[in-house]
C-alpha positions, 0 to 999 in steps of 0.5 A: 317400788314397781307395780305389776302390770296390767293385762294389757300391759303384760300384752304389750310388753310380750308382742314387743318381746316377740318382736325382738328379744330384750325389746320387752325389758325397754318396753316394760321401763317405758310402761313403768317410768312416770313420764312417758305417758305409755301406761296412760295410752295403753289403759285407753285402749281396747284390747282389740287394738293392740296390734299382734306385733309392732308397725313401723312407720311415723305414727304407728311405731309407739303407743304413746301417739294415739293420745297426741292431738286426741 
């Protein structure tokens, strides 16, 4: 069974999706999926710090490296 998502999950997936359409739906699994840790990173954020579109870069393209060495 699939939980709803957060606001802020929801907000995640759409700056995502606004990015490159299709992109929210592998987002959205990410989220969802038990072991790739983004629904952790994105509950420990503030809301504030979710960038209005994705960053490229080594450190900067993925949620999910705010909590490695944190």
């Amino acid at each position: 069974m699939q939980r709803p998502l957060t606001h802020k999950e929801q907000k995640v997936v759409d700056v995502f999706e606004a990015y490159r359409p299709e992109l929210g739906i592998t987002v959205r699994q990410n989220i969802l999926s038990p072991i790739t840790g983004w629904a952790e990173s994105i509950a420990d954020m503030d809301e504030a710090d979710i960038p209005d579109q994705p960053q490229t870069g080594f450190s900067r393209n993925s949620f999910m490296y705010r909590r490695i060495g944190s």
